[in-house]
DSSP file (Angstrom, degrees, kcal/mol; ACC not computed):
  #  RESIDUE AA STRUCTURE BP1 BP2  ACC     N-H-->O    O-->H-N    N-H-->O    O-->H-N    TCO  KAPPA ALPHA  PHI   PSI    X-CA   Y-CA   Z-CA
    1    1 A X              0   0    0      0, 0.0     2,-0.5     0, 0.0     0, 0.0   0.000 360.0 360.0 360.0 159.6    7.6  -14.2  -34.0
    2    2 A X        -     0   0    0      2,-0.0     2,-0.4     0, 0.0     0, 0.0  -0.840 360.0-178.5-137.9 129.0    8.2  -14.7  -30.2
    3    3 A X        -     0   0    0     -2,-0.5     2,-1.0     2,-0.0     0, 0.0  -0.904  25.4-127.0-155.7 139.2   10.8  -12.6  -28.2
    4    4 A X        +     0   0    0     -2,-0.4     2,-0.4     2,-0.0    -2,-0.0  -0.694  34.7 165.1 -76.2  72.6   11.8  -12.7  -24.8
    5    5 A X        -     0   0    0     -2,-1.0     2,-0.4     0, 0.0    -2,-0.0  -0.844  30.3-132.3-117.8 134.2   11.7   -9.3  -22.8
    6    6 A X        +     0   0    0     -2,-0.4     2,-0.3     1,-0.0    -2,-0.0  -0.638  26.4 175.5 -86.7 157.8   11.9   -8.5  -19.0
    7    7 A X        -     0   0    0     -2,-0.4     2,-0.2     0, 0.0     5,-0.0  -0.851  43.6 -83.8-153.5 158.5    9.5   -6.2  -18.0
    8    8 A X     >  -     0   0    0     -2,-0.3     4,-2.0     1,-0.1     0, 0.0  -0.463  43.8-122.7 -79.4 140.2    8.9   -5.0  -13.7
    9    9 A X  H >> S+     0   0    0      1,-0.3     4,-2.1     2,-0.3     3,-0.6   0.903 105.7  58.8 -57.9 -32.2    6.6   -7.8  -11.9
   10   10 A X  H 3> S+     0   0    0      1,-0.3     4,-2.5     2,-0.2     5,-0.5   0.995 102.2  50.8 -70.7 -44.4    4.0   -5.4  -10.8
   11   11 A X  H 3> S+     0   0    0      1,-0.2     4,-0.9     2,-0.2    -1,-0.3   0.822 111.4  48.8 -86.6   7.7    3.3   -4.3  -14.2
   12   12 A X  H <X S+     0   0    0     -4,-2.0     4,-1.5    -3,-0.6     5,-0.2   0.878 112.7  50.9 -71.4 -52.2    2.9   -8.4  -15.4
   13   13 A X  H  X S+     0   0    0     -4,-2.1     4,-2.4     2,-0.2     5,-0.2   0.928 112.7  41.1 -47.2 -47.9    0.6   -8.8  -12.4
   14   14 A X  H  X>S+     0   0    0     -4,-2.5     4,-2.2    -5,-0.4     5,-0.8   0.963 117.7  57.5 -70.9 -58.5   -1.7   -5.3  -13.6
   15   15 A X  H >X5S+     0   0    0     -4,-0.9     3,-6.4    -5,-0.5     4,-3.7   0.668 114.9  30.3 -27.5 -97.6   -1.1   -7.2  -17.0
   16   16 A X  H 3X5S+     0   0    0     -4,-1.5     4,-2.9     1,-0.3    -1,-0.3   0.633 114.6  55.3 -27.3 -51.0   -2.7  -10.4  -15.9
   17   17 A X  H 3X5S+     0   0    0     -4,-2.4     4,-0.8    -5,-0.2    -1,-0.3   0.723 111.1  44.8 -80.2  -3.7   -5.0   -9.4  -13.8
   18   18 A X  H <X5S+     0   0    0     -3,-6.4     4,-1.1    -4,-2.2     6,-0.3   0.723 113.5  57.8 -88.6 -29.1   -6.6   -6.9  -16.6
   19   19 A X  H  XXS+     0   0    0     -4,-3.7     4,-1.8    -5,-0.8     5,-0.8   0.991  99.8  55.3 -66.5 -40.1   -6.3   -9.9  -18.9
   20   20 A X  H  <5S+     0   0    0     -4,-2.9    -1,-0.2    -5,-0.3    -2,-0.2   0.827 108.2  44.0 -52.1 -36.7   -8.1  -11.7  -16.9
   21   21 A X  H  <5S+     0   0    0     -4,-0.8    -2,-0.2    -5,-0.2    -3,-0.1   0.927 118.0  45.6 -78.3 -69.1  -11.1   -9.3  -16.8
   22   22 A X  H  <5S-     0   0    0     -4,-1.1    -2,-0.2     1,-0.1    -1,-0.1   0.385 113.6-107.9 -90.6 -27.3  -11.0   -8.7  -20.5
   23   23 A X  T  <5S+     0   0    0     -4,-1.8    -3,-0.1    -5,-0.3    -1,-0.1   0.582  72.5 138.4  93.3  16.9  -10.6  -12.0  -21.7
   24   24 A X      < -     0   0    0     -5,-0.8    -1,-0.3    -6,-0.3     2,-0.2  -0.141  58.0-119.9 -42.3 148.9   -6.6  -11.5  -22.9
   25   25 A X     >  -     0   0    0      1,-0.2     4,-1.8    -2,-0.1     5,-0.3  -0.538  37.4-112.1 -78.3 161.6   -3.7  -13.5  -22.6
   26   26 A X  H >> S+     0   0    0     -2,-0.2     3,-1.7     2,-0.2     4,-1.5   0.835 127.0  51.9 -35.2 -99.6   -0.6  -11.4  -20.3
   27   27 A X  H 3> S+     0   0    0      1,-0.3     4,-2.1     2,-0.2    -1,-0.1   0.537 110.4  38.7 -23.3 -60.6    0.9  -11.4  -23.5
   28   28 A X  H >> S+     0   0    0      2,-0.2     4,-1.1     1,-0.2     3,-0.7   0.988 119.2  51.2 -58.6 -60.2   -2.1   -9.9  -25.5
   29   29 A X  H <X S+     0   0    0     -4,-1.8     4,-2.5    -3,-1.7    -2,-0.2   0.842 111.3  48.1 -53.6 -50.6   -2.8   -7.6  -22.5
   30   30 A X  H 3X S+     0   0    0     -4,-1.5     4,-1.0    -5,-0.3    -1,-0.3   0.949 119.4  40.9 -54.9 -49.5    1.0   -6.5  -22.6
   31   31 A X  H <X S+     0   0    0     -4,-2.1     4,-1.5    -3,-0.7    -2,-0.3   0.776 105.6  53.4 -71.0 -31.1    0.7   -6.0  -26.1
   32   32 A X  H  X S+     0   0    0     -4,-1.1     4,-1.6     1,-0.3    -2,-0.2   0.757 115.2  57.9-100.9 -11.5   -3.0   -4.1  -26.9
   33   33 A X  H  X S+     0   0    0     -4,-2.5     4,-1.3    -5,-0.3    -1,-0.3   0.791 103.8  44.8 -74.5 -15.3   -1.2   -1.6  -23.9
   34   34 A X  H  X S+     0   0    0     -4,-1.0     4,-1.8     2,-0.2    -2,-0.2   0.727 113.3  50.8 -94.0 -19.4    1.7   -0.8  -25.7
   35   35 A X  H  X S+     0   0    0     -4,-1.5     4,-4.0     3,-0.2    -2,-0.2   0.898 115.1  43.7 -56.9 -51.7   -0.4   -0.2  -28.9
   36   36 A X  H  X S+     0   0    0     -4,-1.6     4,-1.8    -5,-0.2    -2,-0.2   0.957 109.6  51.7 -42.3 -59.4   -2.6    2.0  -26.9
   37   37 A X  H >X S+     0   0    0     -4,-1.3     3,-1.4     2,-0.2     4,-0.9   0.975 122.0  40.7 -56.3 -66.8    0.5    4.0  -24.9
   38   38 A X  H >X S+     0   0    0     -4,-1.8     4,-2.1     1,-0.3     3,-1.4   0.842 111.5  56.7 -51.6 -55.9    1.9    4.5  -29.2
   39   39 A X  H 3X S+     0   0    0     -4,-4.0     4,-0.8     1,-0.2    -1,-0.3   0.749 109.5  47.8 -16.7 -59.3   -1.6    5.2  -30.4
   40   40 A X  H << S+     0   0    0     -4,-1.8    -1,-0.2    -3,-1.4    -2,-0.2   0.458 104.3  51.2 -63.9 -20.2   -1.6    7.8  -28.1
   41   41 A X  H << S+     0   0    0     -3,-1.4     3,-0.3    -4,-0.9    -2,-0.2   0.941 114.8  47.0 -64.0 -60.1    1.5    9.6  -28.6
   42   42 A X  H  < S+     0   0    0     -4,-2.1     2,-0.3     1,-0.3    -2,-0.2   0.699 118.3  43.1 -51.9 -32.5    0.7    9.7  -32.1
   43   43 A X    ><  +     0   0    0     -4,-0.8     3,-1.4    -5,-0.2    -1,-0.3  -0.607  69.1 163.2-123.9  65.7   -2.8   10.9  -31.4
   44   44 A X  T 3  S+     0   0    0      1,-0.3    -1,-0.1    -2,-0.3     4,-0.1   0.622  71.9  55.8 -70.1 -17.5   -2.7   13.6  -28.5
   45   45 A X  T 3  S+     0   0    0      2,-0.1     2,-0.4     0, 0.0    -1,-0.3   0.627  93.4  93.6 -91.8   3.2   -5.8   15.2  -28.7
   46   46 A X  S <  S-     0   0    0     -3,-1.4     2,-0.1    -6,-0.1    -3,-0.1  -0.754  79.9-111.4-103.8 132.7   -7.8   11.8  -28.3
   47   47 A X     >  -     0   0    0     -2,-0.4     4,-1.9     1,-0.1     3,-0.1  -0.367  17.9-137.2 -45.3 136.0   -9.0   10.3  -25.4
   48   48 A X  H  > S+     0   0    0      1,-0.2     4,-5.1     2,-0.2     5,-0.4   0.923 108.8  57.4 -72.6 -42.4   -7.1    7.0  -24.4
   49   49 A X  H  > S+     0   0    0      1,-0.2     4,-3.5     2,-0.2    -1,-0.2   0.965 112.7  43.5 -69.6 -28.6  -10.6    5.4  -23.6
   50   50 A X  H  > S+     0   0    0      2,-0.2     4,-2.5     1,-0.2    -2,-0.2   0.922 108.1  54.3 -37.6 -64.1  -11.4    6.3  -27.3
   51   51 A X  H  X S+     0   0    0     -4,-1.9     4,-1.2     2,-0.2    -1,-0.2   0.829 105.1  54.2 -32.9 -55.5   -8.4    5.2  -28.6
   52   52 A X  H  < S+     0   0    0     -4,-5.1    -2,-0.2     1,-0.2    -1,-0.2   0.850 103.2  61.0 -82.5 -23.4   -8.8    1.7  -26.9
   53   53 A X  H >X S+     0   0    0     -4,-3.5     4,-2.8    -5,-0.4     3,-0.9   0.928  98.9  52.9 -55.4 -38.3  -12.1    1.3  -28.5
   54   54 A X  H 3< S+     0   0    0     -4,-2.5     4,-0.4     1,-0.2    -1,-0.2   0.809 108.5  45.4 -64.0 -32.5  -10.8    1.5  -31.6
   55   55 A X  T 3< S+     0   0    0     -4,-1.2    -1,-0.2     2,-0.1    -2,-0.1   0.048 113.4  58.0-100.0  49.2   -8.2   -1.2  -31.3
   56   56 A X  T <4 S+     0   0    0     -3,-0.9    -2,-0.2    -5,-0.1    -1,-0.1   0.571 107.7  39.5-104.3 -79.7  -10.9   -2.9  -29.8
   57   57 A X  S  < S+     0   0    0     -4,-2.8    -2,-0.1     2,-0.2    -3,-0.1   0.238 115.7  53.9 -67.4   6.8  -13.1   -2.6  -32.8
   58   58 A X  S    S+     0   0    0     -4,-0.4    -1,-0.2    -5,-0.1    -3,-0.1   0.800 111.7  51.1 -92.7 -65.1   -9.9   -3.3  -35.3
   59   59 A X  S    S+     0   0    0     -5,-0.1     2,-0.3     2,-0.1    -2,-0.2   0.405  85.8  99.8 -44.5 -19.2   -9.5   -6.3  -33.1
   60   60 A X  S    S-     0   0    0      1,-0.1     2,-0.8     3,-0.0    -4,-0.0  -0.639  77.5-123.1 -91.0 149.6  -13.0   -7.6  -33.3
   61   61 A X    >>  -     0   0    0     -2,-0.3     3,-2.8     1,-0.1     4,-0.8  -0.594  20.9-113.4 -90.2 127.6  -13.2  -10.3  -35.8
   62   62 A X  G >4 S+     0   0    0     -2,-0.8     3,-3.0     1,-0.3    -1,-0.1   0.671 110.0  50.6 -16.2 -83.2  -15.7   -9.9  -38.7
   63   63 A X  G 34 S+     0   0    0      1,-0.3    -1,-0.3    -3,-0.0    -3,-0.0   0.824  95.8  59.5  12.8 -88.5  -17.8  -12.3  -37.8
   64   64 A X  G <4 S+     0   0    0     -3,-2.8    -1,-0.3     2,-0.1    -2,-0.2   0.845  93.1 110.0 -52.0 -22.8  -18.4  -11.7  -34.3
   65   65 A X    <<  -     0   0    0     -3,-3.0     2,-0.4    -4,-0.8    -4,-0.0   0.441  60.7-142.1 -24.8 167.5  -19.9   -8.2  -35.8
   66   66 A X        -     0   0    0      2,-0.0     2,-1.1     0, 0.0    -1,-0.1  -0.947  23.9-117.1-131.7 146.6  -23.3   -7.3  -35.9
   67   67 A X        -     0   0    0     -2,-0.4     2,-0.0     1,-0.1    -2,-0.0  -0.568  19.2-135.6 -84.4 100.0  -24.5   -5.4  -38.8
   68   68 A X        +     0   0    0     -2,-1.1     2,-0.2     1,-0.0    -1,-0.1  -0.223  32.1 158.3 -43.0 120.5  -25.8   -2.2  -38.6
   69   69 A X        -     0   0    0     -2,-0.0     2,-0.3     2,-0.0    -1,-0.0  -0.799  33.4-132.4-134.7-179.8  -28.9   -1.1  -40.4
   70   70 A X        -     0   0    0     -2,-0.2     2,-0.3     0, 0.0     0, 0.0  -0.918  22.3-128.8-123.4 166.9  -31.3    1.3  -40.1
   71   71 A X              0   0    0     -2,-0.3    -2,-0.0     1,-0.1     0, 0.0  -0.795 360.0 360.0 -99.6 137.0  -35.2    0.5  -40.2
   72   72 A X              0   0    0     -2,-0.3    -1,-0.1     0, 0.0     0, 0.0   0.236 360.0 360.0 -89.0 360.0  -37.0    2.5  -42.6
């Protein structure tokens, strides 16, 4: 579903330009930060950069994985 919200231009510009490094839409960018911000309420004692790794690693699609093994 699609909805329409204003949000302040400087933070669509930090949006965009962090999407850009990361290889996000604005929209995704906008989005995997407001998961993070909630994540983090919920989760106080955790580091944020922790935090975004994990909906990082939620986010990565099976596939792209690589499988962890150990060599005996």
């Amino acid at each position: 579903m699609t909805m329409l919200i204003s949000i302040n231009q400087n933070l669509y510009d930090a949006a965009n330009r962090e999407a850009k490094k990361v290889g996000r839409t604005t929209a995704e960018q906008i989005q995997f930060w407001a998961k993070l911000g909630r994540a983090a309420i919920q989760n106080p004692d955790l580091p944020a950069s922790f935090i975004a790794n994990c909906l990082d690693a939620l986010a990565e699609q099976a596939g792209d994985a690589i499988p962890y093994s150990i060599k005996k």
